[in-house]
Steps between C-alpha positions, in 0.01 A plus 500: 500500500620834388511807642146599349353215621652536842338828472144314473530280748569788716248761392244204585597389839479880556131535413367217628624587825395869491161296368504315796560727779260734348256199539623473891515860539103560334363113560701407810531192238827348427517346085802318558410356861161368336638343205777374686451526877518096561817483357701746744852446311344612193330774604808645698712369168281728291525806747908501518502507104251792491717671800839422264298598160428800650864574603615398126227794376667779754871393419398520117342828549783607626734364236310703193 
């Protein structure tokens, strides 16, 4: 995967966590604890790569 695609898989992680703690923050109802909330590995799997996907989008903001 390329730097453009490394790009994507950033830009997504980014919105579906601003997606999903807009749902918390409005709903008080968590996406990624629903869909994955009986698999607790998972879910916290899925959180660190938004949390690191989110770092990759400052440090490239930086960078241009």
């Amino acid at each position: 995967m390329g730097k453009n695609g490394l790009m994507w898989v950033t830009t997504i992680l980014v919105i579906v966590g601003a997606l999903n703690w807009g749902l918390v923050g409005i709903f008080e109802w968590n996406l990624v604890s629903a869909i994955f909330g009986s698999i607790v590995w998972l879910e916290r799997a899925i959180y660190i790569l938004v949390g690191l996907a989110g770092l990759a989008e400052l440090i490239m903001l930086f960078k241009k």
